[in-house]
C-alpha positions as CSV (number, residue, x, y, z in Angstrom):
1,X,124.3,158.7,-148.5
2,X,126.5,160.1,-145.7
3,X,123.8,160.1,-143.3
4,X,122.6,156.5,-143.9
5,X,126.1,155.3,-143.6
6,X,126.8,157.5,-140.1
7,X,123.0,155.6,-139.1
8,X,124.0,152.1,-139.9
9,X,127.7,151.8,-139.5
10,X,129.2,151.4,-136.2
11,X,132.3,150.3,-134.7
12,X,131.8,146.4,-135.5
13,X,128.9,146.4,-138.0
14,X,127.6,147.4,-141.6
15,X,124.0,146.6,-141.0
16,X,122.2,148.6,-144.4
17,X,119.4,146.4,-144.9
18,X,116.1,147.5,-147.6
19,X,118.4,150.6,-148.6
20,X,118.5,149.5,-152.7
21,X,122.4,150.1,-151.8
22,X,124.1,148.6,-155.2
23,X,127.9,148.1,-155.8
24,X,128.8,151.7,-156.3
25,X,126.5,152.3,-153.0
26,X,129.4,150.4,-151.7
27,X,132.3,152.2,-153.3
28,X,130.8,155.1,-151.7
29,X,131.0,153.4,-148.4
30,X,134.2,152.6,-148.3
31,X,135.5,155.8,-149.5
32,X,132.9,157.1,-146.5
33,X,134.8,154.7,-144.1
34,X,138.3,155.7,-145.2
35,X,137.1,159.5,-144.9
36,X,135.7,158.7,-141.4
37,X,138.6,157.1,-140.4
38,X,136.8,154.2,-139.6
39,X,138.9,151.0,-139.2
40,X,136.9,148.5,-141.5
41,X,139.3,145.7,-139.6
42,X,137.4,145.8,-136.2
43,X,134.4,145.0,-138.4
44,X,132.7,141.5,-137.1
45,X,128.9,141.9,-138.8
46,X,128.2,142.9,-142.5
47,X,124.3,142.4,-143.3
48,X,123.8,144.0,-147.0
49,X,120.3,142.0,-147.4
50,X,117.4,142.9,-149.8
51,X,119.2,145.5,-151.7
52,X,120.3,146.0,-155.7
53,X,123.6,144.4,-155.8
54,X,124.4,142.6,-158.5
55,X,127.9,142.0,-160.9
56,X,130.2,143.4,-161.4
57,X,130.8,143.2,-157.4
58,X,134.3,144.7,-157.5
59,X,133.2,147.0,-153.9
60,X,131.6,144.2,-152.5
61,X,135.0,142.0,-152.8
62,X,136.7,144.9,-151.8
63,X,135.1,145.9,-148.9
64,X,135.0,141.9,-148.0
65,X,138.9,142.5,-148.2
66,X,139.2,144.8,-146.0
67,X,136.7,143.6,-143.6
68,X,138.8,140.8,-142.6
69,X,137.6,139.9,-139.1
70,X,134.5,139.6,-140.4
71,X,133.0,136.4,-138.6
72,X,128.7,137.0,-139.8
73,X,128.3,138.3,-143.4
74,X,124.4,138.7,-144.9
75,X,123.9,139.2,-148.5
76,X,120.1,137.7,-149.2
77,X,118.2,138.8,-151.3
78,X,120.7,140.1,-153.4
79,X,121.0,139.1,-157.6
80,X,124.8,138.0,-157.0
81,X,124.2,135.1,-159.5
82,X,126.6,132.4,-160.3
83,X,129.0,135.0,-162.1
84,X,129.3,137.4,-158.8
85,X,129.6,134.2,-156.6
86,X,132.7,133.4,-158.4
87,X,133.9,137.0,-158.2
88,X,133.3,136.8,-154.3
89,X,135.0,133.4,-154.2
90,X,138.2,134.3,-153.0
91,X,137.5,137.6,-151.0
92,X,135.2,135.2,-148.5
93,X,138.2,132.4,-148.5
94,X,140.3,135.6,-146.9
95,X,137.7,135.8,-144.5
96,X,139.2,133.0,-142.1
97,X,137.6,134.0,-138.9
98,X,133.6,134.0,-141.3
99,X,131.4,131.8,-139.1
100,X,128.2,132.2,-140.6
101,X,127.3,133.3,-144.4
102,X,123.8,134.1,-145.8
103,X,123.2,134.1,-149.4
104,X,119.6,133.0,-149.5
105,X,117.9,134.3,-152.3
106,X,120.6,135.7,-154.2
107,X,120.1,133.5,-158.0
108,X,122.8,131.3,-157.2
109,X,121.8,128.5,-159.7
110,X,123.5,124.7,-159.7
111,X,127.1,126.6,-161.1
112,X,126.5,128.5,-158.4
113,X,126.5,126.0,-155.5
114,X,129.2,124.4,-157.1
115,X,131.5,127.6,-156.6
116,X,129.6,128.4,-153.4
117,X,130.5,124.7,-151.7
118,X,134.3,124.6,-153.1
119,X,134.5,128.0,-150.7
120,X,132.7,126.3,-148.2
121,X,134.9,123.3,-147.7
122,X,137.7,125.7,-147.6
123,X,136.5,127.9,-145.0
124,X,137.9,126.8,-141.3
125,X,135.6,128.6,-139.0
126,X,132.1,128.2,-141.1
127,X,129.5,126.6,-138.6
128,X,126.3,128.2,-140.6
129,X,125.1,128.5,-144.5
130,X,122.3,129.5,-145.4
131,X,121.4,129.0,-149.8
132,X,117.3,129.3,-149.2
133,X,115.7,129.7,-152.8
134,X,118.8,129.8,-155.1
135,X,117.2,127.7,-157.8
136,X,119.3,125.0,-157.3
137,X,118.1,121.1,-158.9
138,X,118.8,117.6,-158.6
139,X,122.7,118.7,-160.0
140,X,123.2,120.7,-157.0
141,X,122.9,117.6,-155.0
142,X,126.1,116.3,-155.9
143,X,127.7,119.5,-154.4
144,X,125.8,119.3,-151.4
145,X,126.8,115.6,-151.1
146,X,130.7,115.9,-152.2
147,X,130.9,119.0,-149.4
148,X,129.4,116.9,-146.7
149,X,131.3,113.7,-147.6
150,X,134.9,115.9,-146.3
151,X,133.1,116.6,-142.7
152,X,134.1,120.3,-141.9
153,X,133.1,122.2,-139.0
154,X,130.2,122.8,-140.4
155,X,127.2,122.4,-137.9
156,X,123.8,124.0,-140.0
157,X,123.0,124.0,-143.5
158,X,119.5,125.2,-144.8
159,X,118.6,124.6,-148.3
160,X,114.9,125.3,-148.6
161,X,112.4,126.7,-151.4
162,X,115.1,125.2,-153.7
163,X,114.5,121.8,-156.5
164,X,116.4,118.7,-155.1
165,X,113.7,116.1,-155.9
166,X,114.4,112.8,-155.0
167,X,117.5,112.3,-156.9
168,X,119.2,115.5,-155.8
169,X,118.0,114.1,-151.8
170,X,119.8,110.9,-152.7
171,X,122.8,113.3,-153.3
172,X,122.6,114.9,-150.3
173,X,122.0,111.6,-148.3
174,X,125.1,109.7,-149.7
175,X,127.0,112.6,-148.4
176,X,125.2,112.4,-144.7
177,X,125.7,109.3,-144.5
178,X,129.5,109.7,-143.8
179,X,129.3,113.0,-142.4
180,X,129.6,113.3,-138.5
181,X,129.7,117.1,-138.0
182,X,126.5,118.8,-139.3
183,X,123.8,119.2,-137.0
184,X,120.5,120.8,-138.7
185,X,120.1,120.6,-142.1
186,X,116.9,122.4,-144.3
187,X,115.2,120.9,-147.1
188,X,111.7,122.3,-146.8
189,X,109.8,122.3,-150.1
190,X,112.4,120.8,-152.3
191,X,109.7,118.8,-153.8
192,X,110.9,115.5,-152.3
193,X,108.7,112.8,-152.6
194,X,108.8,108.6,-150.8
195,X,111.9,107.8,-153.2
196,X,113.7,110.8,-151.9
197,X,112.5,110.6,-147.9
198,X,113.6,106.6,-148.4
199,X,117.5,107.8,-149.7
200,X,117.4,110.2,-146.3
201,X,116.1,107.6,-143.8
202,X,119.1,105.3,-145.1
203,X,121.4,108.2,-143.8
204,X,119.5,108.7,-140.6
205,X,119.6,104.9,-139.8
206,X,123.5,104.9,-140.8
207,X,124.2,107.1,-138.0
208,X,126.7,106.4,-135.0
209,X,124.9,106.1,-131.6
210,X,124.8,109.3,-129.8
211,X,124.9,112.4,-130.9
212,X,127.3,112.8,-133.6
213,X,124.8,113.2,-136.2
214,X,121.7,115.3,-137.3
215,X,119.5,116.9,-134.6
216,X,116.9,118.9,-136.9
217,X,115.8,117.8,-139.9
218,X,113.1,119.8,-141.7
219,X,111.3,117.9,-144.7
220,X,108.3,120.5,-144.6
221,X,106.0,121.2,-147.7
222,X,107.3,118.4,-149.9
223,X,105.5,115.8,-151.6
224,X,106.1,112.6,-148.9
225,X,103.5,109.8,-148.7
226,X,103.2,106.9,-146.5
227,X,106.1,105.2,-147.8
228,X,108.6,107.9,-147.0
229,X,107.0,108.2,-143.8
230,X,107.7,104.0,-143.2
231,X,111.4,104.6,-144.0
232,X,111.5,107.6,-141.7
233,X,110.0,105.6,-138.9
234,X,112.5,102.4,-139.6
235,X,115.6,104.7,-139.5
236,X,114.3,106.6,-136.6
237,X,114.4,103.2,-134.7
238,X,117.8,103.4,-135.5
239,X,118.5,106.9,-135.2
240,X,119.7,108.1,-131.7
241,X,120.8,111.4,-132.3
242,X,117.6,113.6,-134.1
243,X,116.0,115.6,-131.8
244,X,113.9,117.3,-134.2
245,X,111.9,116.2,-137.2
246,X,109.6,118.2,-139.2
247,X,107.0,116.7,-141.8
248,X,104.7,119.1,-141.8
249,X,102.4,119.5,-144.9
250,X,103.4,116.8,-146.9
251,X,100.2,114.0,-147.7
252,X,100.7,112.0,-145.1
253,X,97.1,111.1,-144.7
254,X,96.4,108.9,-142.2
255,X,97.8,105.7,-142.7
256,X,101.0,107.6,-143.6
257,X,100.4,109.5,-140.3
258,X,100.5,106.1,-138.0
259,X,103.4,104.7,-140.0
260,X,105.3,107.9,-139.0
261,X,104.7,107.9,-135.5
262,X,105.5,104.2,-135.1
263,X,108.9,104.8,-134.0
264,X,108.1,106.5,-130.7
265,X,107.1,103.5,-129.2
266,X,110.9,102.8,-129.2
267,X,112.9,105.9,-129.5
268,X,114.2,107.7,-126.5
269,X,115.9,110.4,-128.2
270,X,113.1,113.1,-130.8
271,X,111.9,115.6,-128.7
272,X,109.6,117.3,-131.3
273,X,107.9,115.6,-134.5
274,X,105.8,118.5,-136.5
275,X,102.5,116.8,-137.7
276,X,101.4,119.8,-138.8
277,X,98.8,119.9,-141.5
278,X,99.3,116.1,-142.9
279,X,95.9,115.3,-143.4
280,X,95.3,113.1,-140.1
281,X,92.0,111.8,-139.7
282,X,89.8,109.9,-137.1
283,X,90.6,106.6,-139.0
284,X,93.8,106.4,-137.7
285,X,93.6,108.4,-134.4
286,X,93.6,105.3,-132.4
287,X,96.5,103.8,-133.8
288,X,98.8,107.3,-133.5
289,X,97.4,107.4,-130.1
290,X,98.4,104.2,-128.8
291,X,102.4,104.6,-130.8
292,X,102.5,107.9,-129.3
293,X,101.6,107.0,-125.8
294,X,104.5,104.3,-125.4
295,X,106.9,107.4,-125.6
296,X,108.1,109.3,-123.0
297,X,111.1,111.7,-124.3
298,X,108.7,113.8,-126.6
299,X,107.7,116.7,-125.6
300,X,105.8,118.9,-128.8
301,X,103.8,117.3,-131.6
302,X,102.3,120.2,-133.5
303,X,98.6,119.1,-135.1
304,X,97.7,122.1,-136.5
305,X,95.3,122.1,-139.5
306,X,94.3,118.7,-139.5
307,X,90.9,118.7,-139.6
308,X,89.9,115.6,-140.6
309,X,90.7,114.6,-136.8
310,X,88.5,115.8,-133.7
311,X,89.6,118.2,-131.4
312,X,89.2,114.9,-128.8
313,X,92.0,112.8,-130.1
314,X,94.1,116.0,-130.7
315,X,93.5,116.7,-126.6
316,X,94.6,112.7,-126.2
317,X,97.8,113.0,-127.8
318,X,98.4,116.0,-126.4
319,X,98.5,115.4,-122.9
320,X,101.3,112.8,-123.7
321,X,103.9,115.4,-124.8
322,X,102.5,117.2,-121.8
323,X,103.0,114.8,-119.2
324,X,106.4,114.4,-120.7
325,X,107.1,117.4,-120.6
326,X,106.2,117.7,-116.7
327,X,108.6,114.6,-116.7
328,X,111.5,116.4,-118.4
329,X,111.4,119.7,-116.1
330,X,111.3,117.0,-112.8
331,X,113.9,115.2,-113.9
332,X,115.6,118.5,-114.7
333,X,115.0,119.7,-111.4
334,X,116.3,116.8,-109.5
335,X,119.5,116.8,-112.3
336,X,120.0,120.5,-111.2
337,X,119.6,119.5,-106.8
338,X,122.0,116.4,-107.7
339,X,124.5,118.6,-109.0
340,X,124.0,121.5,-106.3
341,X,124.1,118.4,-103.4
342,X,127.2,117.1,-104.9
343,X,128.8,120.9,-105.5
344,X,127.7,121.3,-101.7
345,X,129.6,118.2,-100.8
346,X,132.6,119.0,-102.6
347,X,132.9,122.0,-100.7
348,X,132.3,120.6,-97.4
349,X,135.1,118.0,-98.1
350,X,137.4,120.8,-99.3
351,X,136.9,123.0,-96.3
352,X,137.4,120.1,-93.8
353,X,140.7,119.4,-96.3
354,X,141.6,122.6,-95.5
355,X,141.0,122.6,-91.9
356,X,143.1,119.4,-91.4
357,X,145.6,121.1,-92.9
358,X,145.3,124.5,-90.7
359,X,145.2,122.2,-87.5
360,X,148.6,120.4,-88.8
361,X,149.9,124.2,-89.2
362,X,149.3,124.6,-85.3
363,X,151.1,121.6,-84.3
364,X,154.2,122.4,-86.6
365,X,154.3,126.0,-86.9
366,X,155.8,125.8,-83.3
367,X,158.3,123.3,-84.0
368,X,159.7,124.4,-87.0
369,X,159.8,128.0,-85.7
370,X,162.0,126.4,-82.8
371,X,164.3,124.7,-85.3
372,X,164.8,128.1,-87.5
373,X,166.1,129.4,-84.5
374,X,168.6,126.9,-83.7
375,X,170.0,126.5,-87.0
376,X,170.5,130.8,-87.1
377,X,171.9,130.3,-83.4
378,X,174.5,127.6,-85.1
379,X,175.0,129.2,-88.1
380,X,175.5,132.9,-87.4
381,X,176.3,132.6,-83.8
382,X,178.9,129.7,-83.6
383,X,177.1,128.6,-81.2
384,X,176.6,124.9,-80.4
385,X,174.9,123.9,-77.0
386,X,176.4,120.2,-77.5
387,X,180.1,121.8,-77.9
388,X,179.9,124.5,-74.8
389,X,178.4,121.9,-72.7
390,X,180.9,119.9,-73.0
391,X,183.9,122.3,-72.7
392,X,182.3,123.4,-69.4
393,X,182.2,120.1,-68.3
């Protein structure tokens, strides 16, 4: 193992990835590292993903302990399961400078998330999670919801591939509703249906103006209809801080299609809404068409696989986003010559500041040059031209 740990280790980063590495793997490493005389301190990246680590993790919360600058740990696709998650719960608590953590795919279950949010709240520099496919339900939604409710640094959460359903997205909404820090947040394929998309929108519409609040959302591959869609759009009326939505793959169909899109004739703030493969058809082309058209911020609406609507209204809505696009990079362009014009002023007023000043120098240098001398002739001389002039006279 020597060899694979003098290939992947370097001064900053562990990165043994698809290496079935277990927890004695890791014993080894560390006694490799001691041997080495590497200093596990100056370590900043661990990525241990896809390998055969699973409890008892005693190595892996020892080498987390001694890896304490750690700020990017990586343990998918690992079977920690909720019994190794508690092991590791105070060993990543240690770990006060961890900004990102990755246990996607690791069998975290709904005990699980409840140990693996209770860190997370407790964890000052965290800006990223990632728990993709951990089996979580409707239960874990209460975690999700309690975390979010205390507003920590924490900027992007992605829960995909796991079983929220609608009552474990009210969860998570009640808890976004108050929350004022996170910035993306994953819920692709969580089989969330209107109910759940409904208890989301709320949260969206709840939002302060601005852009303290969500700017991606990804509802992907879930089961929303044109109902969900409706609330979306209402909230999104609302909403001025998402940038980007994604509702791709869900049955939209077409009615659900132009109740989703009839925000944009309003909002000035999405940049990106992800149609893709929602069963749009002709039917409602016109009325997407003529919502989408009103807008002038967004600038990408995937359509892919839709193919119940002609390539022609496809090319239609398409050359919206384009022209607003073309918009964004002009205004973009004149943004960036306003701020170089006003830069070049700046300057200009400083250097004629300046030269004022150097002109002023001219004038006074002389002067006070004149009175340095005097005051040296008075003081270490004795000599006064008032006094001597006098005597003489």
């Amino acid at each position: 193992m020597d060899e694979m740990f003098e290939e992947h280790v370097t001064v900053d980063t562990i990165d043994i990835r698809l290496e079935d590495l277990t927890d004695e793997g890791i014993g080894k490493l560390i006694d490799w590292c001691k041997k080495e005389k590497r200093d596990l301190k100056a370590v900043k990246e661990i990525d241990l993903g896809n390998n055969f680590i699973e409890p008892p993790l005693d190595n892996l919360a020892l080498l987390l302990k001694q890896t304490s600058n750690a700020d990017n740990i990586d343990l998918r696709e690992n079977k920690i399961t909720k019994s190794g998650i508690y092991q590791l719960q105070q060993p990543l608590l240690d770990l006060r400078k961890l900004a990102v953590l990755s246990l996607n795919g690791c069998q975290l279950w709904d005990y699980g998330a409840d140990v693996a949010f209770n860190a997370a709240s407790q964890m000052p520099a965290l800006r990223a999670l990632h728990l993709v496919d951990n089996f979580f339900s409707s239960e874990a939604g209460k975690h999700v919801g309690d975390f979010l409710k205390k507003n920590t640094p924490l900027a992007e959460l992605f829960l995909d591939y796991n079983k929220f359903g609608d009552d474990g997205a009210a969860l998570v909404a009640a808890g976004l509703r108050v929350n004022r820090r996170l910035r993306k947040l994953g819920m692709n394929d969580n089989g969330i249906g209107d109910d759940g998309a409904a208890s989301l929108a709320a949260a969206l519409a709840h939002g302060r103006p601005g852009s303290a609040g969500l700017h991606l959302l990804d509802l992907s591959v879930n089961q929303i209809g044109e109902k969900g869609a409706a609330a979306l759009s209402d909230a999104l009326v609302q909403n001025t801080s998402l940038l980007h939505l994604d509702v791709g793959a869900n049955p939209l169909y077409g009615a659900g299609g132009a109740a989703m899109v009839k925000f944009l004739e309003t909002n000035r703030t999405l940049t990106c809404l992800d149609l893709t493969n929602v069963n749009l058809d002709n039917e409602s082309a016109p009325e997407i068409v003529a919502s989408v058209s009103q807008n002038v911020t967004v600038r990408d609406i995937p359509l892919y696989v839709n193919e119940e609507m002609d390539m022609s209204w496809k090319e239609q809505i398409a050359r919206v986003f384009v022209c607003n696009r073309e918009h964004h990079e002009l205004q973009s362009k004149a943004a960036a010559a306003r701020k170089v014009a006003e830069k070049a002023k700046a300057d200009l007023r400083l250097t004629q500041r300046r030269a004022r000043i150097a002109q002023l120098g001219v004038v006074l240098l002389p002067l006070l040059l004149l009175a340095a001398a005097v005051a040296f002739a008075v003081y270490y001389l004795g000599f006064s031209p008032g006094t001597d002039t006098i005597a003489e006279l």
